[in-house]
C-alpha positions as CSV (number, residue, x, y, z in Angstrom):
1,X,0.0,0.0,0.0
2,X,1.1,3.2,-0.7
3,X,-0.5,6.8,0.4
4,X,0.0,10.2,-1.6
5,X,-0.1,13.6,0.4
6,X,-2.4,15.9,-1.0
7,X,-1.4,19.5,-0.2
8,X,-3.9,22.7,-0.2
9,X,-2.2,24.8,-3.0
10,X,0.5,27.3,-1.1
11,X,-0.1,24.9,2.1
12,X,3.2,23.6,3.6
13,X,3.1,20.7,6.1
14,X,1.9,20.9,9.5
15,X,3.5,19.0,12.5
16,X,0.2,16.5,12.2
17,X,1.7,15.6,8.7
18,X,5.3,16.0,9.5
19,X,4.8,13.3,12.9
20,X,2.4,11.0,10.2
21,X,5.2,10.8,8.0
22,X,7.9,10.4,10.3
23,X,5.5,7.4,12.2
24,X,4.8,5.7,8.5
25,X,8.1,6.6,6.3
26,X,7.3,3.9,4.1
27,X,3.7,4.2,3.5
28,X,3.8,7.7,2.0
29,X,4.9,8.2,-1.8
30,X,7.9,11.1,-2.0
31,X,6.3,12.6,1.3
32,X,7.1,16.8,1.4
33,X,9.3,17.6,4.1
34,X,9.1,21.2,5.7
35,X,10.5,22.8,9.1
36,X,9.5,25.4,10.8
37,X,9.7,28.6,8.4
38,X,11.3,31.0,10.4
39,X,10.3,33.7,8.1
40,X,7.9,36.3,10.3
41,X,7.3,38.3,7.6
42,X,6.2,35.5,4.9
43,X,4.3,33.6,7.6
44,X,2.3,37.2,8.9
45,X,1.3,37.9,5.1
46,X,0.3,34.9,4.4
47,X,-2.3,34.6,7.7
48,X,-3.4,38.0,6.2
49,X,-4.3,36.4,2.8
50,X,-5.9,33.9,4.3
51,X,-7.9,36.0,6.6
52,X,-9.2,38.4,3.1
53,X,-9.9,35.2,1.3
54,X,-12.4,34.2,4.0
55,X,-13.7,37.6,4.1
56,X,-14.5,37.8,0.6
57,X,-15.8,34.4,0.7
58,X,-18.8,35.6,2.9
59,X,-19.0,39.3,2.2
60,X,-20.1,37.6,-1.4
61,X,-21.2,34.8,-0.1
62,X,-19.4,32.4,-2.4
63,X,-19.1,28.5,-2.5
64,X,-15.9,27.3,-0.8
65,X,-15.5,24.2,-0.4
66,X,-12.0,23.0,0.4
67,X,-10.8,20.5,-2.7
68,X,-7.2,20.3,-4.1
69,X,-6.0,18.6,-7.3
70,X,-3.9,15.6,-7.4
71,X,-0.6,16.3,-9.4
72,X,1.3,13.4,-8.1
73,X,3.6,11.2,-10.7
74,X,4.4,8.3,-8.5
75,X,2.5,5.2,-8.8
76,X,0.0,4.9,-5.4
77,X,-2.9,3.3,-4.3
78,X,-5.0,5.7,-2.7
79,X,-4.8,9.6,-1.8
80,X,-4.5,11.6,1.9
81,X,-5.9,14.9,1.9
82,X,-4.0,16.9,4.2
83,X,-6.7,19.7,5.6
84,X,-8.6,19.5,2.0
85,X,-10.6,17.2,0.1
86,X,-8.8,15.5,-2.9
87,X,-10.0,16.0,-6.7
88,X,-9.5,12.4,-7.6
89,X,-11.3,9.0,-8.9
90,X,-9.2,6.8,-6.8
91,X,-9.8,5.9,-3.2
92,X,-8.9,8.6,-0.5
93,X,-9.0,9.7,2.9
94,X,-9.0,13.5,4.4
95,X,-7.6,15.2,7.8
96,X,-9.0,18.3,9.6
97,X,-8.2,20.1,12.6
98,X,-11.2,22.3,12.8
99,X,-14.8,21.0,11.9
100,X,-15.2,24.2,9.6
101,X,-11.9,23.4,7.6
102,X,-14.0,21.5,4.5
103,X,-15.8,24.2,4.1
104,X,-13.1,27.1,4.8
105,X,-15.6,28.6,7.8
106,X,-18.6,29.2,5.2
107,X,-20.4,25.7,6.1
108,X,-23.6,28.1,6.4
109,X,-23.8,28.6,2.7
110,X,-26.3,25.7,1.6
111,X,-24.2,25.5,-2.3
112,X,-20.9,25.1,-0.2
113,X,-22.5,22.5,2.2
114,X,-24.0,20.6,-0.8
115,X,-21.0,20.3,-2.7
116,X,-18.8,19.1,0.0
117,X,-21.4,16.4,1.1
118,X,-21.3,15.2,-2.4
119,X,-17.3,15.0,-2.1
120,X,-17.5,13.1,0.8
121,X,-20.4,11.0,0.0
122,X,-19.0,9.9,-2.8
123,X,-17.8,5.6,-2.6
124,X,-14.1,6.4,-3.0
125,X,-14.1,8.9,0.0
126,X,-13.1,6.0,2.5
127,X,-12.5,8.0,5.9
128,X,-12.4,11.3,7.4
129,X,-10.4,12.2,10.1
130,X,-10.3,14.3,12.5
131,X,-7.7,15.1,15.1
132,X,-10.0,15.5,17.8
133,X,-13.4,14.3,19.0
134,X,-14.8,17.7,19.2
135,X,-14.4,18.9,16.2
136,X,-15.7,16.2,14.9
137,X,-18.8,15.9,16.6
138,X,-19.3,19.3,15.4
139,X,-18.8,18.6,11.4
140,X,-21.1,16.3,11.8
141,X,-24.2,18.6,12.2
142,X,-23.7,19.6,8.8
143,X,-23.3,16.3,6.9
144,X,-25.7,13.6,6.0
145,X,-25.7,10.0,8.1
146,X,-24.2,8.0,5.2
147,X,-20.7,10.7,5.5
148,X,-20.9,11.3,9.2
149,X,-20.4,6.5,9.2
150,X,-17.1,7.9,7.6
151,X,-15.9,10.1,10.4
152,X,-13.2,9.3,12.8
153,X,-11.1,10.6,15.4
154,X,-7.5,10.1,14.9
155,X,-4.8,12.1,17.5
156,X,-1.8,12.9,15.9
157,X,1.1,10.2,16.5
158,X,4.4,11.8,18.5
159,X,7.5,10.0,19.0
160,X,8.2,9.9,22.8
161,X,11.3,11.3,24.3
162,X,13.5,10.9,27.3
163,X,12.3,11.9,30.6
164,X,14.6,13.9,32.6
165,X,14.9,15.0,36.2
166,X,13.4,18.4,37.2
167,X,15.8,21.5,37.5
168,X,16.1,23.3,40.8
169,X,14.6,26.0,40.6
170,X,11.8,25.1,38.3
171,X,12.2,26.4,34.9
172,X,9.1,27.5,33.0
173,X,8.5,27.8,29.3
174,X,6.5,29.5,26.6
175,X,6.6,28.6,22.6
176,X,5.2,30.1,19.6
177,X,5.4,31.5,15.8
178,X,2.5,34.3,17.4
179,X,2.8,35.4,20.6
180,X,0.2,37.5,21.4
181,X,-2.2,35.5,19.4
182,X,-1.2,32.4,21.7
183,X,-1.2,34.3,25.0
184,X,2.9,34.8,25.2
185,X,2.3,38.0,26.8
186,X,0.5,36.2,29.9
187,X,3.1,33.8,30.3
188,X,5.7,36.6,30.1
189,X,3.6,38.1,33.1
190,X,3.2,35.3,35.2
191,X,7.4,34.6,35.1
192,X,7.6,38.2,36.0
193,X,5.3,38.4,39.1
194,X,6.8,35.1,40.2
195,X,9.9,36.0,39.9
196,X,11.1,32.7,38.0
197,X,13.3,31.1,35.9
198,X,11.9,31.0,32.1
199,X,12.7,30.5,28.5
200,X,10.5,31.9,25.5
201,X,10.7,30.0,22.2
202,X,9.8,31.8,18.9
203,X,8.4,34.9,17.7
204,X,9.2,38.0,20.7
205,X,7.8,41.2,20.1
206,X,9.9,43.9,19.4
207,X,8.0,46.5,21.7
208,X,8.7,44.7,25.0
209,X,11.7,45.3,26.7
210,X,12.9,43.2,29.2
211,X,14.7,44.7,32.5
212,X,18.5,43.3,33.0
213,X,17.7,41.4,35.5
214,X,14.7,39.6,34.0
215,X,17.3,39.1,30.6
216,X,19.3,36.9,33.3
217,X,16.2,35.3,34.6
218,X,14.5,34.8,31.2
219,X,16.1,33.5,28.2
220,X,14.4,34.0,24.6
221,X,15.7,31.9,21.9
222,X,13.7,33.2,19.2
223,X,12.6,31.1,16.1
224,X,14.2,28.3,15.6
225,X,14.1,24.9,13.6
226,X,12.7,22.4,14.9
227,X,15.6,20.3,15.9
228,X,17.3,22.9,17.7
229,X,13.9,23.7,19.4
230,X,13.8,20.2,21.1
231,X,17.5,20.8,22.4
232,X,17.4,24.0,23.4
233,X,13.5,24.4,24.7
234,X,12.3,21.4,25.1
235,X,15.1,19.5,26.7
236,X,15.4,22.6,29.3
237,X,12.2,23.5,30.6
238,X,10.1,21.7,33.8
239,X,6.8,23.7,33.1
240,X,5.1,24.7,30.0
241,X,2.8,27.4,30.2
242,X,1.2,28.1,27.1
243,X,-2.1,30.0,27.5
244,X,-3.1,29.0,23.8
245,X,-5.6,31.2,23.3
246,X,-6.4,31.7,19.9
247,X,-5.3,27.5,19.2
248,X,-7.9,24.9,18.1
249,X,-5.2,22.5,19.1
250,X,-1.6,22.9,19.6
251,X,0.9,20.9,19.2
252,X,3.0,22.4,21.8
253,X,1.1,20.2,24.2
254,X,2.2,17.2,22.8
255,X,5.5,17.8,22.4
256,X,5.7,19.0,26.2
257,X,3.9,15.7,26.9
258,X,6.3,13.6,25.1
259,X,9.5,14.8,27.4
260,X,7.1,14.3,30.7
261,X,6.4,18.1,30.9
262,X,3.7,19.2,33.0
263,X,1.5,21.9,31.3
264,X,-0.4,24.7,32.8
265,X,-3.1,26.2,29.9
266,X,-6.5,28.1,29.4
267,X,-9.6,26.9,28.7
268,X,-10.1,27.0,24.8
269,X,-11.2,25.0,21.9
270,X,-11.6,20.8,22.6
271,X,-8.8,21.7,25.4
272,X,-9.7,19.6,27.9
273,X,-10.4,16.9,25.2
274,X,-6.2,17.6,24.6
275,X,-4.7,18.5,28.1
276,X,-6.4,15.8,30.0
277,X,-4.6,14.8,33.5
278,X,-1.5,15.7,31.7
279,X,-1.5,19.4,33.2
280,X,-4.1,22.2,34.3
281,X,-6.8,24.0,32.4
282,X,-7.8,28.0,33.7
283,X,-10.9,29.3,33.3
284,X,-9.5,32.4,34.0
285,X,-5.9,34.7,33.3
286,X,-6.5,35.6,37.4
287,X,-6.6,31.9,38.1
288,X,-3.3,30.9,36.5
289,X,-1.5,33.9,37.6
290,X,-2.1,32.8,40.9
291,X,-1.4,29.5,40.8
292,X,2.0,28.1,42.2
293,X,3.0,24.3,40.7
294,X,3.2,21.8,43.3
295,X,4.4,18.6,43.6
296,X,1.1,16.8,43.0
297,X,1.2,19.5,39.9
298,X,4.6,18.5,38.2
299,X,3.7,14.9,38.8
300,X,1.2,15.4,36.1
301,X,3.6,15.2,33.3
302,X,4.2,11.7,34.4
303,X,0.8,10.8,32.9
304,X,1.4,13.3,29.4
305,X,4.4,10.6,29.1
306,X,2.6,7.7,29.5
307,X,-0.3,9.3,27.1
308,X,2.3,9.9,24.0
309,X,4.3,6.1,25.0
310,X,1.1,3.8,24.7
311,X,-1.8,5.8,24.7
312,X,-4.0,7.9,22.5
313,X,-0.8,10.3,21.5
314,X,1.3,7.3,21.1
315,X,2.8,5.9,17.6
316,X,1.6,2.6,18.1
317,X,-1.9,3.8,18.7
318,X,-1.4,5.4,15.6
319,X,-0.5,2.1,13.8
320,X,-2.5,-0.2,15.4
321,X,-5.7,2.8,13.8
322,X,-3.9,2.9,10.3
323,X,-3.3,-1.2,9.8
324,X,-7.2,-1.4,11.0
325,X,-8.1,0.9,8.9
326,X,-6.5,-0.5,5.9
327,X,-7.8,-3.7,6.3
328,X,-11.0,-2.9,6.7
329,X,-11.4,0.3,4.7
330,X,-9.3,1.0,1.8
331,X,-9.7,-0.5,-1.4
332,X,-7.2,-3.2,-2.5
333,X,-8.2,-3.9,-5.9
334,X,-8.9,-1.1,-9.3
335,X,-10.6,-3.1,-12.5
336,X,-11.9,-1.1,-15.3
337,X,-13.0,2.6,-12.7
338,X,-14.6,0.4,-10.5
339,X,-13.7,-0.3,-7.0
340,X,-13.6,-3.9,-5.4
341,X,-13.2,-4.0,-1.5
């Protein structure tokens, strides 16, 4: 069996895609390969283009559905949509992170909804995914029975690191490509009042200067591949604090998970669905700000290891869904356009 990625035109590879690759390097044809682009300009335009496309979309309230064509050489069996739906006659599957993705937020527009329940209802469309379970409940309000039989949950695979022993003092870290967007300036705050050790990965703000005894106390690193973001964040930090405000999922919770890395968060989108026993949800920025990690606390990144080692985060949880899924699912045979299960 072999699996082409479908890409959205202009769409580079997530870390969903980049961790499915890395847990199935033989099951994907010629795979694309991105890091992290550390370019803030080019990623900040293109969130603006995206953001007038959708605007345009309903201020003329025009179809959207989210397809892609296939323009893959290689010889495979069926197609992977990664956060679109595939233009293609053989069998495929599709990913999304939000339940509005398919229909790029306008799933209120009846022509939009009607063409992407075609899509999908259509025999070669073998399996929808989504990476969690609320945002899949929630595409299913807008889908017939016979597509919503095709929906499943499937949680991102992550390869699990080496626990290490906890510094002394505790140090606390926040990571992101958009920090105010992702709450950096709250976790900024609460290493500030606290009077703590911390290290801030990724984009900083060029209006916020930092006192020189807080630039002892609290390290930023800037963007950085990904590689060296494991090494020098990652492998450093006891506490992530990562308010996530504006995230529908975030991967840096996984990644803290897979080092045994408690994480302290807001309440957001399927959050609790994510974070689990694995850290602490606020319901409030006065909540978290006064909370002070204790040993009960830091124990919970203890069970984020054990979640990304065998459970639902874990690569052989991800196997054991894809090899079912195959067998079960995917079409093994093509004779003459038709499809024989």
């Amino acid at each position: 069996m072999k699996i082409a990625m479908c890409y959205r035109k202009g769409a580079k590879e997530t870390p969903f895609h980049h961790y499915m690759i890395s847990a199935f390097p033989d099951l994907f044809v010629k795979p694309r390969v991105y890091d992290i682009d550390l370019n803030k300009d080019r990623v900040t335009n293109i969130n603006k283009n995206k953001l007038l496309i959708k605007k345009i979309i309903k201020l003329f309230h025009l179809p959207s559905p989210n397809v892609s064509t296939v323009n893959i050489k290689e010889e495979h069996d069926m197609v992977w949509g990664a956060q679109c739906i595939p233009l293609t006659d053989k069998p495929f599957v599709c990913d999304f992170e939000m339940f509005w993705q398919p229909f790029i937020e306008n799933q209120r527009n009846w022509l939009t909804r009607k063409i992407v329940n075609h899509l999908l209802g259509k025999d070669n469309c073998k399996g929808i995914f989504f990476w969690t379970e609320t945002a899949m409940m929630e595409f299913k309000r807008y889908v017939t029975p016979e597509i919503s039989a095709k929906c499943h949950v499937f949680y991102p695979p992550i390869k699990v690191e080496k626990k290490r022993s906890q510094n002394k003092p505790l140090v606390f870290g926040f990571v992101s490509r958009y920090f105010y967007e992702k709450g950096g300036d709250i976790a900024l705050d609460y290493m500030r009042r606290h009077n703590i050790y911390g290290i801030i990965a990724g984009d900083f703000p060029d209006d916020i200067e930092l006192s020189e005894y807080k630039k002892q106390s609290i390290k930023i690193l800037g963007m950085m591949p990904r590689e060296l973001l494991r090494k020098e964040f990652y492998e450093k930090i006891d506490v992530l604090i990562y308010p996530g405000i504006s995230d529908s999922f975030g991967f840096a919770f996984l990644e803290a998970m897979s080092y045994g890395i408690p994480i302290m968060t807001m309440h957001g989108y399927a959050r609790k669905e994510l974070i689990g026993d694995c850290g602490k949800v606020f319901n409030s920025v006065d909540e978290l700000m006064n909370f002070v990690p204790n040993k009960e606390f830091l124990y919970l990144g203890v069970n984020g290891h054990k979640r990304v080692k065998k459970g639902d985060f874990s690569v052989e949880n991800a196997h054991n869904f894809i090899n079912t899924f195959i067998q079960k699912y995917i079409v093994t045979k093509y004779v003459k356009g038709d499809y024989i299960d």
